[in-house]
N, C-alpha and C positions, 0 to 999 in steps of 0.2 A: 556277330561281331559287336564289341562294345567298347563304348567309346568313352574317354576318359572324364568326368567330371570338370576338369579346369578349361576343358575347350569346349563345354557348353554357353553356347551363346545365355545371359541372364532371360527370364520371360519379359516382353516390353512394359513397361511399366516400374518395377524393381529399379532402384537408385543404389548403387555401389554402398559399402558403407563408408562412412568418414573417414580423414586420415588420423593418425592416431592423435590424439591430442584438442579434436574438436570435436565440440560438442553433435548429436546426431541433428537431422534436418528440423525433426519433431520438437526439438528443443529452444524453438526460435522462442525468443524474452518478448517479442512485439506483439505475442495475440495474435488473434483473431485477421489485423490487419493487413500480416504479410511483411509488413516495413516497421524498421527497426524506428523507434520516437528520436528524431532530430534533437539538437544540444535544446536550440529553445526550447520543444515540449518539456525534457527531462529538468529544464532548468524552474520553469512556471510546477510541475510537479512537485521540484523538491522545494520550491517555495508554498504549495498550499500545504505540506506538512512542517515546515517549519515557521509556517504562520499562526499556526494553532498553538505553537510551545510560547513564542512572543506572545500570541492573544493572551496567553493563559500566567504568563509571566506581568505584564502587564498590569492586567484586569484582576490579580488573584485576588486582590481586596474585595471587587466586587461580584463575590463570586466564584473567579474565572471564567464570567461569562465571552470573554472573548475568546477563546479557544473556540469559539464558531463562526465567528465574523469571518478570519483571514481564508480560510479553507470554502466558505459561502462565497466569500467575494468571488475568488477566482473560479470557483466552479460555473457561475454563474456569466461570467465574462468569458469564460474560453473554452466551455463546454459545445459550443458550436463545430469551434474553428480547430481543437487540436484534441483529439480520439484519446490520447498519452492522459493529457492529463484533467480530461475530465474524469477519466476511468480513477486519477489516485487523488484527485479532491473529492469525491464523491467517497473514497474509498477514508481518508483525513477525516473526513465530515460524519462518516457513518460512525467512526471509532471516535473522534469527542464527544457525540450524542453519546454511546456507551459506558464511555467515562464519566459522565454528567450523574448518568441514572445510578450508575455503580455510589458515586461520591455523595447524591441523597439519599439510598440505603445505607452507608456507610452512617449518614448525620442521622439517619432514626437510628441506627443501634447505639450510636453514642448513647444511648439512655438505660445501656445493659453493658455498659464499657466495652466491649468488642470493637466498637468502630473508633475508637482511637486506635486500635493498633492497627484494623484495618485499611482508613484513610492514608496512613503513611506508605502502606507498601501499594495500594492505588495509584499511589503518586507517583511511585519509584515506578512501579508498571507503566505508569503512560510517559513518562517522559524517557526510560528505555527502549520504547517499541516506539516515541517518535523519533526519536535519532534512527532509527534501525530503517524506516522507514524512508526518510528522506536520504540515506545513504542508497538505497535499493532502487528507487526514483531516479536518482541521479547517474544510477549507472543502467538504466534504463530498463529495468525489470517492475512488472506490473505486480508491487506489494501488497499482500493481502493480510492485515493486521489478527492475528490470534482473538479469539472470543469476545467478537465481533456482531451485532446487530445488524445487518445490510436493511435499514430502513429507507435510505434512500436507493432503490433498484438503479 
């Protein structure tokens, strides 16, 4: 006698699938942690990415070197106390260091004209992937910036 597949009990362990419209359990935005980053975390987050465009707005005269300060500071401060955002200041930090290195290869080629046209779309690069970035923060998704250096682990 055989018995029909809908009245098999699941094996223990197995989890229903979702109902339609949500996302599956595997797809939690929070990492590693379990729990979703509170409004504070994602708020201190989308502040060390959008501290780097201010650094960098700023400071453009000299440099740009402040697009490291604001993403330093709070990495630094709150790296302890909240998992959220130290993971996207670390993650701010690592991608203006990349921008940096990119924008003194860009000022050596300036001496074979290439890095004039390449400095501009540099720029247009990093100031679209930090909007992109501090919007994905704020909605509480742990953003990982495109060609990228993880020099800080």
């Amino acid at each position: 006698m055989s018995v029909p597949p809908e009245s098999v009990p699941p094996p223990p362990g197995d989890q229903p699938p979702p109902p339609p419209g949500e996302p599956p359990a595997s797809a939690d935005p929070s990492g590693p942690s379990g729990m979703a980053p509170s409004h504070e975390e994602r708020q201190w987050a989308l502040f060390a990415h959008l501290a780097a465009l201010l650094g960098g707005l700023v400071t453009g005269s000299f440099l740009g070197l402040g697009c490291f300060l604001g993403p330093l500071i709070i990495w630094l401060v709150k790296k302890d106390t909240m998992p959220f955002v130290n993971d996207q200041a670390k993650e701010a930090l690592n991608f203006n260091i990349t921008v940096a290195i990119g924008a003194l290869v860009c000022g050596v080629l300036m001496f074979v004209l290439i890095g004039f046209v390449l400095l501009p779309l540099l720029g247009i690069y990093w100031l679209v992937f930090i909007i992109i970035a501090s919007i994905k923060a704020n909605e509480g998704e742990r953003y990982r910036y495109p060609f990228t250096l993880r020099l800080i682990p």
